[in-house]
N, C-alpha and C positions, 0 to 999 in steps of 0.2 A: 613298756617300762619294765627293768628288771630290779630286782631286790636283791641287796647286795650283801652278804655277809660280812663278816666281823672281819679285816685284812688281818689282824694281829693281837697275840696276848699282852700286852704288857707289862714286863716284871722288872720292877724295881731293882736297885744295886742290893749286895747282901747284907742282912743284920737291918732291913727294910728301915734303913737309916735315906729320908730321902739324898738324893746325892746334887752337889751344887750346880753341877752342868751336867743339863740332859740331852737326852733327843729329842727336840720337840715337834718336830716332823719331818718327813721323809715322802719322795717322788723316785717309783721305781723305772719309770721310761718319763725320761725330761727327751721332748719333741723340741719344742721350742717355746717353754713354759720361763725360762731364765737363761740368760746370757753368761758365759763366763767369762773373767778376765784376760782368755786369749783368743775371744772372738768366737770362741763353741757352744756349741748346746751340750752341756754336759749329759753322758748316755743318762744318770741317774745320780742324786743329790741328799743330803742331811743336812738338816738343819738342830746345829746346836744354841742350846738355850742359857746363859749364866743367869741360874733362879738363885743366887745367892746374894752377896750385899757388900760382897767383897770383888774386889779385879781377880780374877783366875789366869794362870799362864796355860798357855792349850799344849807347848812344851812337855807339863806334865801330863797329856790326855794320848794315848793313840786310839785307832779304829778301825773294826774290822769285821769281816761278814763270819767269821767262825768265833769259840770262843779259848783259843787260843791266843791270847795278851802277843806268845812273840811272833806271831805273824803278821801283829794288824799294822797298821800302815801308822806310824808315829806322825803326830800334826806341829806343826810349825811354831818357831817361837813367836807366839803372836798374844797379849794382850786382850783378854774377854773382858768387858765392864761389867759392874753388876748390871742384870734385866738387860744385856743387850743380848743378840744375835750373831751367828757364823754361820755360813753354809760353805759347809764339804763337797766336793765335786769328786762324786761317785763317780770316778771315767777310765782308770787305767792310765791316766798321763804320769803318778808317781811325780808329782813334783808339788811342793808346799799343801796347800788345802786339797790339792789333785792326789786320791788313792792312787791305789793300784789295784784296786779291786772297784765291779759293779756290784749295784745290787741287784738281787736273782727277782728277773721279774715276771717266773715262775712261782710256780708254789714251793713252800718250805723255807723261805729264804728269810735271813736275818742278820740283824745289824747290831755289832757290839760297841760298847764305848768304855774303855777301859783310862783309870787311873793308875798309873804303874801297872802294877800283876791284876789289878782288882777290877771285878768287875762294875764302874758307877754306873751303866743304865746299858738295856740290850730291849732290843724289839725282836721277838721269834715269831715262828708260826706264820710268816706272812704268806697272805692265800697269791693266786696266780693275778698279777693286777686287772684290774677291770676294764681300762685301757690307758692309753697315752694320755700323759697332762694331766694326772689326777693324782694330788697329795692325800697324804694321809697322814693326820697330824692330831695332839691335843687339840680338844676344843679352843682351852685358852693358855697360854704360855704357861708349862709347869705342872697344869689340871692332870688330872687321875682320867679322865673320861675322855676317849678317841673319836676317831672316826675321820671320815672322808670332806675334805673342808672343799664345800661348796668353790671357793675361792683361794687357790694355791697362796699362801704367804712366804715366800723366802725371804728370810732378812729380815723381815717385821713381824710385830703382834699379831697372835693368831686371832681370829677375829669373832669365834666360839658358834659358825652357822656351819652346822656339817648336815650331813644328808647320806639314807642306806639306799636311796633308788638310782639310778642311772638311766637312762629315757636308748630306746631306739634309733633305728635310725632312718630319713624319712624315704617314701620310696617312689621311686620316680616311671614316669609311665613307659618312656622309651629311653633303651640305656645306650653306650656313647657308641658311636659309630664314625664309618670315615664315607665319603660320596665324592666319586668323580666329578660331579656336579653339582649344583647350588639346589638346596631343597626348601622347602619351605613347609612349619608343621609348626603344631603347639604344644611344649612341652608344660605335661602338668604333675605337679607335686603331690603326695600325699601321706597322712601321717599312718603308722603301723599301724598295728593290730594293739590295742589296750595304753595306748599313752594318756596320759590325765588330760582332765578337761585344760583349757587355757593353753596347753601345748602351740606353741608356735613354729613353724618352719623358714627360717631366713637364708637366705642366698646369697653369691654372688658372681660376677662372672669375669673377673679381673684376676683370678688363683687366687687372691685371700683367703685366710680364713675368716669362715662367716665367725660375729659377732652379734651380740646384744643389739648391736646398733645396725645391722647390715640390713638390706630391704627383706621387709616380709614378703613370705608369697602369699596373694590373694587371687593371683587368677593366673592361668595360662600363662604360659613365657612364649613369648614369641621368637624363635628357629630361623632365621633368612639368612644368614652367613656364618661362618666357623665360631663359633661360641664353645665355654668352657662354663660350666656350671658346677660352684661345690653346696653342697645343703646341709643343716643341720638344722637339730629340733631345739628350742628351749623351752622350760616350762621355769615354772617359782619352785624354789626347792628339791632339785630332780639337777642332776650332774648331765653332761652332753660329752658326746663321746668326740672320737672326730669325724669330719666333715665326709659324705658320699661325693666324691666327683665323676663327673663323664663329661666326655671329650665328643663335641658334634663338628667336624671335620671336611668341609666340602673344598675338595683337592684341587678343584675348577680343568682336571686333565686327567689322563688314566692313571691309575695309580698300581705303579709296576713294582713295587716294594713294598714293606713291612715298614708302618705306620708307628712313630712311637712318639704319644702327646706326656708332656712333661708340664703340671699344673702346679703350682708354687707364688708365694708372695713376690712379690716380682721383687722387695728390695733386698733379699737374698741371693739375687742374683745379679741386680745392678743401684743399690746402697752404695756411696762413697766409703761409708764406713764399714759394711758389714758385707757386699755382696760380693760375692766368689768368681765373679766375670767380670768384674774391671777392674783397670788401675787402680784406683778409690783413693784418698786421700794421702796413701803409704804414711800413716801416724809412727810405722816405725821403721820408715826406710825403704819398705817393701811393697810391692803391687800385692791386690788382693788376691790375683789370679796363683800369684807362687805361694801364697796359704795351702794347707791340704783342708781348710776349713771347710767342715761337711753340713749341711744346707738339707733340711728337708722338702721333698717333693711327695707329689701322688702321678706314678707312675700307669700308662696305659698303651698298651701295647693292641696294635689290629693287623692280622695275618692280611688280609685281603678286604677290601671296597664291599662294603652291604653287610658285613660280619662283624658280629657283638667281639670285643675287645678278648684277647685271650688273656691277656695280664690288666686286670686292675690293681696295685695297690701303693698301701705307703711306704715308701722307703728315703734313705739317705742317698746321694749325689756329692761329689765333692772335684776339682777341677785336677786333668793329672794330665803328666808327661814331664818332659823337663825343659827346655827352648821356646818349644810349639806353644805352649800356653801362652804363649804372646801372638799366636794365630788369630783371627779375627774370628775363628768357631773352634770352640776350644776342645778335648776331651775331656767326657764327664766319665768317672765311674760309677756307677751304680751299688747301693747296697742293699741286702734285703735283711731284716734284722727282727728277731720277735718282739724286742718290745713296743716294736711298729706294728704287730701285730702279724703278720708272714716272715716267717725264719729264712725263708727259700725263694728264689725265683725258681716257681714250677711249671715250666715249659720248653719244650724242646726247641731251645734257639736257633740250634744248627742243624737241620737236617739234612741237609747232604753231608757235613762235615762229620757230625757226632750223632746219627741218625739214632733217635729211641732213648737219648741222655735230656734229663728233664729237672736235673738236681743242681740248679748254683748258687754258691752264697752269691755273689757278685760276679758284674761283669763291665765290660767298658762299650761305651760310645765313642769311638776313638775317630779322631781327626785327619788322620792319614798321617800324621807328624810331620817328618819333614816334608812328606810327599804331599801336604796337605795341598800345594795349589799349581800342582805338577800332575799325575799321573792319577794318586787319588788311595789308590792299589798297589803299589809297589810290595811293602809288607806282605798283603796278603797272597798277591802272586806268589812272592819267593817262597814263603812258611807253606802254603797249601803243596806246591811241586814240590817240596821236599818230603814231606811230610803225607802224602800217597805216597810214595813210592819208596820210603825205609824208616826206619823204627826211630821216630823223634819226636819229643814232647812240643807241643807248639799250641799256639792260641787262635783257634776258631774263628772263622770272618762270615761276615751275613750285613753287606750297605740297606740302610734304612735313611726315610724320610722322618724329618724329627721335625715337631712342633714346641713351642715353647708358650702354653699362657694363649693359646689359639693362635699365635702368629706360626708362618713359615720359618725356619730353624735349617733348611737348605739341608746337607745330609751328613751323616756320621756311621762310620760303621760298627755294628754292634762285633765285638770281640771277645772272646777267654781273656781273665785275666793273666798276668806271668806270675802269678804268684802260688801260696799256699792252698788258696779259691780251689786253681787251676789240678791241681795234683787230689783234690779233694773229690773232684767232680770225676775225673777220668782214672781215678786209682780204686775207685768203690769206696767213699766214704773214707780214703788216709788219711788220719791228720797227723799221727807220731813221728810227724821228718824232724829232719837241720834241714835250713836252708838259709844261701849266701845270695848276694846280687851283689856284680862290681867287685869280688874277691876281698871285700872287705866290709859288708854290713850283713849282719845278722839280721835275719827276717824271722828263724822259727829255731825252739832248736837250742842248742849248746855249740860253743867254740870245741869240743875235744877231738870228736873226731877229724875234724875240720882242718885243726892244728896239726892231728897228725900225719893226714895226707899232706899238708903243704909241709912237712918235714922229711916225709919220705920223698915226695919230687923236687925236693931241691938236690939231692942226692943223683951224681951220674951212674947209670949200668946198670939200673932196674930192666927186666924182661917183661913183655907186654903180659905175659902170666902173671906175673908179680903186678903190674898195677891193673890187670883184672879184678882184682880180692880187694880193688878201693874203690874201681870205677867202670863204668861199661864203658868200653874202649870201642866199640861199634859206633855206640851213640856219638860218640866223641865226634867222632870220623866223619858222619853224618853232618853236625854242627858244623864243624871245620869248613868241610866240602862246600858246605852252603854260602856262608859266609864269604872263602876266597873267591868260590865260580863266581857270583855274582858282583863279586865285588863292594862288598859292603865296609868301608873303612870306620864305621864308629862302634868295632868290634877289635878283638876281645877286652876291651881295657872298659869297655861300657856294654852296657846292653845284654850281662851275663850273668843268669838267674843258673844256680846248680843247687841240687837238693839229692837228699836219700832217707830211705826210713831208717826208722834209729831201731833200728836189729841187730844182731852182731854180725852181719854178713850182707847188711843193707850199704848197697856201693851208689855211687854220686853217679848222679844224671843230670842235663841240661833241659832248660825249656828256652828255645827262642823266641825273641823275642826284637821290635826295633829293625828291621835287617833295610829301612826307608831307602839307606844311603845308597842302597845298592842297584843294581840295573841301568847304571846310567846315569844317578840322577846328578843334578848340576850339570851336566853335560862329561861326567868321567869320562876320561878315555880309554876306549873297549881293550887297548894297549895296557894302562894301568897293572905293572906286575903285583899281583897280591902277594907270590912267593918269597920274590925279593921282600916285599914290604913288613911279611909277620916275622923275617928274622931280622930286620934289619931297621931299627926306631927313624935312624939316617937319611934311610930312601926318598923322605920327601918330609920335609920339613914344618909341611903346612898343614901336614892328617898325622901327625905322631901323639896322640893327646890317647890313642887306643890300643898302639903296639909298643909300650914301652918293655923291656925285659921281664919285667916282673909280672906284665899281664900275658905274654907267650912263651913263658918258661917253661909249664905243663906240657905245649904242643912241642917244642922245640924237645925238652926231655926223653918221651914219647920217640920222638923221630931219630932218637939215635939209638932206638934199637931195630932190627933188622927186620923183627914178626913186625911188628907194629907201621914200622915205616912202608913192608910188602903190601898188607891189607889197605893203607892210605892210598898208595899210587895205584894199587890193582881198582879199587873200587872207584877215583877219582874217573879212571881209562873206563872203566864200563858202566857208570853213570851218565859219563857224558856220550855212550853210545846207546844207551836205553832211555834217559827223562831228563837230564841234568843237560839240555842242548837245547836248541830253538824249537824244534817240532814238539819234545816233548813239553815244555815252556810256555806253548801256544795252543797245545790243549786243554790245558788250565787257564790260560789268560783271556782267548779268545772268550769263551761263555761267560767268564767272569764281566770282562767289556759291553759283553750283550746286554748283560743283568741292567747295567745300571746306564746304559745309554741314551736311554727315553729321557730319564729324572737329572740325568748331572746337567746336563744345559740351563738348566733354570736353577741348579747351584750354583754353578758359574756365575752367575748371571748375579746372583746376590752376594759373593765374597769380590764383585769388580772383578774379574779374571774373563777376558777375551774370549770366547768358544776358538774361535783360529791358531790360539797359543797352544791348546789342549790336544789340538790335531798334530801340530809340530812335534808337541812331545811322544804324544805316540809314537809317531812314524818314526820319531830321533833314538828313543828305546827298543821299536822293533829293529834298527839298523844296528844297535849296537848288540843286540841280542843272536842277530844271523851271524855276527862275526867273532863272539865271544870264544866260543868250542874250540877252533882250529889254533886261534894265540892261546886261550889256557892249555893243550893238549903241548904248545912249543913252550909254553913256561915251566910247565912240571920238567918236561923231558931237558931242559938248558940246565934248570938250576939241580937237579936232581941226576944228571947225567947219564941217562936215560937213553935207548936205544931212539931209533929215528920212531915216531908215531907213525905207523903205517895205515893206509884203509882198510878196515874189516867189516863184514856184513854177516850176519849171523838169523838164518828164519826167515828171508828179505822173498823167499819164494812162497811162503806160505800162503793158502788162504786167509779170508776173516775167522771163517768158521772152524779151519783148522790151529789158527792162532789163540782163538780158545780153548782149542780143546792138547794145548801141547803147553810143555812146561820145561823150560830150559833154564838151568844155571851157568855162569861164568865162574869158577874159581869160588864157588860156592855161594853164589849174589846170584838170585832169581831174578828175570830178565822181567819185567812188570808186563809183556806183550809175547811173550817170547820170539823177540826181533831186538836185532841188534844194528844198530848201524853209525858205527863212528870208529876210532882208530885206535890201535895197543899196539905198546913200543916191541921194537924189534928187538929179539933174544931173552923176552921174560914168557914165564912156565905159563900155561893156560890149560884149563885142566874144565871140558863141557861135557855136563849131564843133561839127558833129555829124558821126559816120560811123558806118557798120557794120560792125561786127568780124568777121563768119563771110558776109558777102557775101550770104547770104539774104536780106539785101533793101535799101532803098538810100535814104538820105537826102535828101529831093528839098529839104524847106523848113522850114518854122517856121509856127504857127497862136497868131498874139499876141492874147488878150483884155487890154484894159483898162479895171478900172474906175477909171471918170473920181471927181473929188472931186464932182461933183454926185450919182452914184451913177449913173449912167450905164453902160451897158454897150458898148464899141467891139471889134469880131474886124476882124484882118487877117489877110492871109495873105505869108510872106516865100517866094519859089521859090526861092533856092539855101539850100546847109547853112549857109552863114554869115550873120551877122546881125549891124551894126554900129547901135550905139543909145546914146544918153544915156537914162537913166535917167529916165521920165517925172514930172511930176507927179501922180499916182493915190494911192489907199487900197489898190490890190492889181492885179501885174502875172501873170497867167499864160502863160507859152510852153510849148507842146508842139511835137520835132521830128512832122514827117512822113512818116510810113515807105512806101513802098511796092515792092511785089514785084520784086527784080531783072531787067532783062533784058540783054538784047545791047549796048547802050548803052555807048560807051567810057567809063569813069568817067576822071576825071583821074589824073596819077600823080605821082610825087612829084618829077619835072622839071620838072611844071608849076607855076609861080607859084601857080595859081589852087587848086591842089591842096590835101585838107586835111589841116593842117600840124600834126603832133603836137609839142606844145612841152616846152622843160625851162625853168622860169623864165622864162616868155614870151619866149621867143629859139628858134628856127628849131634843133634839136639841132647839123645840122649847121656851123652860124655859132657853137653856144657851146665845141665840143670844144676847150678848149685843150690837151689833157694828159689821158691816163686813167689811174686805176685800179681794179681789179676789187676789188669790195664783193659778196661769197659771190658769184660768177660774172654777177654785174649789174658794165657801164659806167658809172662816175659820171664825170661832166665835171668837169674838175677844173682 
């Protein structure tokens, strides 16, 4: 039992004139304590009071958490009887009774009620809340005397039983776990340390929240199948906090993924009227699933089989994507929010992807969207290969088994969100951006600068210098890249999140995001010109909803300058000879397939999907995948007129162990292996630096075969690491660096000119630095 202090001063309007409409109580984390009239739990709520004897119009009232009259949020024309009640929905929605402001459900925070300039009634001083679902209200409608009312009243008379203790909470003998197999044990309850006598413990095991009315515990619970237990203490006059849950989890098979039980009133998620996973009644038109209505849960998360839960706790869920939610398993976002009591999800979701990052507001259980009953992975294959191997913001993948309420939930994979979350987590703490999605909704942010880069790119004859100073034209390139190789057609008109920090020299970056469409799916054909198709809305009639003018004007713009257009085809030709191909495609993919091949059969198995259809698709995306490379490398070169794509091999004699320990650029693109093995057009500039990374041994030159178009075989040999070349006429170019054993020999250094010169975006780093910031403990030029 803890003892609660005083939440708040109370100080009357001025000239301690009492004032005819008050505050007569307030909830600063509403869980789901009261419903609002657009189906939410409002984050936090006021309750106003007309103590007068007359109608009040609320017209003349606004309100607001400072005590600044013109910032507060003006209330609606609406009608207060005398002795009736209003409640304000503390939530940021800014529409009628809906602020635009919470309330702080921290310490210091306060809530003003103003008549015109004046102030009629203000609560300060409110201490940090004690927990979710607990008002703090007058004893009795109007009374001078506060406190925490046993029983929240919104809407109605207060009912004058308040209470300064709040009870524990109760503690149970073995906490939640996951078992490959079926165990059998007794779980037993017990109350803390100093709870008053009478104190009771009631349970349940269905995700309700326990109640008054739920079973007591009086002995042992008995453990033999996947059960979900939440507990809570009541006593007489003693407040309850919320509920402890643990998740007992027997998987009935191995369990080769990361566990995540999701414990909830179940008709918040299948209610006709109120649950966020069905159809439900559409009272206004609509399926419940296209609500963004957020739905509390008690989340719990288990790394591996036999191990205590890394993540216990409460937070929001709410269903996302935009088509797919008509999936049969939907995406849930996740949110972690303090007045649920954790601000953060703290745990390192992604470790191979964001290895040692343990910082996120939110993240997503995402469905695979369109790929949901296809591949599964599409998204993440694409964003993961692009994203090792060049500088682009993209959202994190990790497949898990999901439970719902003890039952199987089949799988979902946990993901970054594309939003402000995302830039949050991976910028150290950002929050001061703009950010756009779709080139036309505001996510963060102000329209100005926004406005005025789409002012300057509507404009022809800018230099890729010039829109340097607005946006990272690398990244850009990257995106782009992504998107045509694979073939993703619900891009760029959708699917396009762009952001920058609001600096004066803070330039727009992408995070991708959605890229489902691509690899194949529906059966695209690996022919499919993306080239023709981003300039051209015409190309196909039936996917134009994504390349209209106005959403590839940027890229189109861009392309008609000559830097910018070099850097796009140089780096398209030597991505897809270093990672942007099958093999490298399949280094990613393949482990990725491994992860979750035990576990999807028995997904399948519950969304009705065939296992033999899932084979098909494979094998129909690995075929379109082997053939990709050779048509994108004839689409650049047709529609860009472009010398013939010749074969080039670059490092292809190297060891493993000398392939680590060597470091090769193309044109200033670091070769991710330093191997290169795929084609550049004949008669464009190529310009290869090589060195050695751990100094064992030392880069002396270059050993060029070419065979000629007679079939001809020509060896040169190049003595220093650099190597400046037009692209021969040949059938096949092989270079190999030349290694040999270090000695005494002063190598160059990086004062020297001659020096070799590690690039960012073919620029000298030192010559691109205009501005930094720190991306997980990496410098980006910025």
């Amino acid at each position: 039992m803890k003892p609660l202090l005083a939440l708040a001063l109370m100080t009357l309007a001025a000239n301690n004139i009492r004032a005819q409409v008050v505050i007569n109580e307030l909830m600063q984390s509403n869980i789901d304590c009261i419903m609002d009239d657009i189906n939410e739990f409002p984050d936090s709520w006021v309750e106003l009071y007309n103590a007068g004897t007359t109608a009040v119009d609320l017209a003349d009232y606004s309100i607001g958490d400072s005590d600044k009259a013109n910032k507060a949020w003006k209330l609606p024309n609406l009608q207060l009887e005398a002795g009736k009640h209003v409640v304000v929905y503390c939530d940021k929605e800014a529409n009628g009774l809906h602020t635009d402001f919470r309330l702080e459900s921290g310490k210091d925070g306060a809530v003003y009620l103003f008549k015109g300039e004046n102030v009629a009634d203000k609560v300060t001083g409110m201490k940090k809340q004690p927990a979710p679902n607990i008002a703090y209200g007058r004893k009795n409608d109007a009374a001078d005397d506060w406190g925490y009312m046993l029983t929240p009243t919104p809407g109605n008379t207060n009912c004058g039983k308040t209470t300064k203790t709040i009870l524990g909470q109760p503690v149970f003998s073995s906490t939640g776990m996951v078992s490959a197999e079926t165990k059998s044990f007794k779980l037993s309850l017990s109350l803390p340390d100093g709870a008053p006598e009478g104190t009771v413990i009631r349970y349940t095991k269905d995700g309700t929240e326990p109640t008054e009315s739920s079973t007591a515990y009086s002995n042992p619970i008995n453990i033999r199948r996947t059960t979900v237990i939440r507990a809570k203490l009541f006593a007489d006059g003693c407040l309850s906090p919320r509920s402890v849950a643990h998740s007992f989890i027997f998987h009935q098979r191995e369990v080769t993924l990361p566990v995540v039980s999701i414990v909830t009133d179940k008709r918040y998620f299948y209610d006709p009227a109120i649950g966020i996973y069905v159809e439900g009644n559409k009272a206004d038109g609509k399926e419940n699933y296209n609500h963004d209505w957020r739905r509390p849960i008690n989340l719990e998360v288990f790394e591996n089989a036999e191990e205590e839960s890394v993540i216990n706790q409460l937070c929001e869920t709410r269903i996302m994507g935009g088509a797919t939610r008509g999936n049969m398993k939907k995406s849930l976002a996740l949110y972690a929010n303090k007045r649920f009591g954790e601000k953060r999800f703290k745990y390192e979701f992604f470790p191979e992807d964001r290895p040692g990052v343990t910082d996120f507001k939110s993240l997503a259980l995402r469905n695979a969207g369109n790929d949901f009953d296809y591949l599964f992975q599409r998204d993440a294959i694409i964003q993961r290969n692009m994203a090792r191997h060049t500088d682009l913001d993209w959202q994190a993948y990790r497949p898990a088994i999901v439970y719902v309420n003890g039952e199987y939930f089949g799988m979902l994979n946990f993901r970054e969100r594309s939003n402000e979350d995302n830039i949050y987590t991976n910028y150290d703490g950002l929050e001061d951006i703009d950010m756009f999605e779709n080139w036309y909704e505001l996510k963060e942010g102000t329209w100005d600068n926004y406005n005025a880069f789409k002012d300057f790119y509507q404009e022809h004859g800018h230099t890729m210098e010039e829109y340097s100073k607005w946006m990272d034209c690398y990244e850009f390139i990257n995106l782009m890249l992504m998107n045509l190789y694979y073939c993703n057609l619900d891009f760029p008109g959708n699917n396009i999140v762009m952001w920058r920090p609001r600096t004066d020299d803070g330039r727009w970056r992408w995070i991708a995001k959605d890229t489902d469409f691509g690899l194949g799916l529906y059966g695209r054909d690996v022919n499919y010109n993306t080239i023709e198709w981003i300039y051209n809305p015409d190309y196909d009639s039936n996917n134009n909803w994504a390349n209209q003018y106005e959403h590839t004007r940027l890229f189109r713009r861009l392309m008609e300058d000559e830097d910018f257009k070099r850097e796009f085809l140089d780096r398209a030709a030597i991505y897809m000879g270093d990672f942007l191909n099958e093999r490298g495609t399949r280094e990613v993919w393949d482990p990725m397939y491994e992860e979750i091949r035990f576990e999807y059969p028995h997904h399948r198995v519950l969304i009705n999907q065939w296992w033999p259809n899932y084979n098909d698709e494979l094998r129909n995306a690995r075929t379109w995948l082997n053939k990709r490379t050779n048509i994108f490398y004839s689409q650049l070169a047709n529609y860009y007129r472009l010398g013939t794509p010749t074969p080039m091999k670059i490092g292809t004699s190297l060891t493993d162990d000398e392939r680590a320990s060597v470091s090769i650029s193309v044109n200033g693109v670091k070769l991710s292996k330093a191997l290169f093995d795929g084609k550049f057009y004949k008669g464009r500039k190529l310009h290869l630096e090589a060195s050695c990374i751990d100094g064992s041994k030392t880069v002396t030159g270059w050993k060029v075969t070419e065979t000629t178009t007679t079939g001809k075989t020509e060896e040169k040999t190049i003595a220093i690491p650099t190597y400046d070349f037009d692209m021969p006429s040949c059938t096949k170019l092989v270079i190999e660096p030349i290694l040999s054993e270090s000695s005494s020999i002063l190598l160059p250094t990086a004062d020297n000119d001659n020096a070799p010169c590690y690039t960012i975006g073919g620029k000298r780093a030192k010559d691109n630095a205009r501005g930094v910031i720190v991306k997980r403990g990496k410098k980006l030029f910025r």
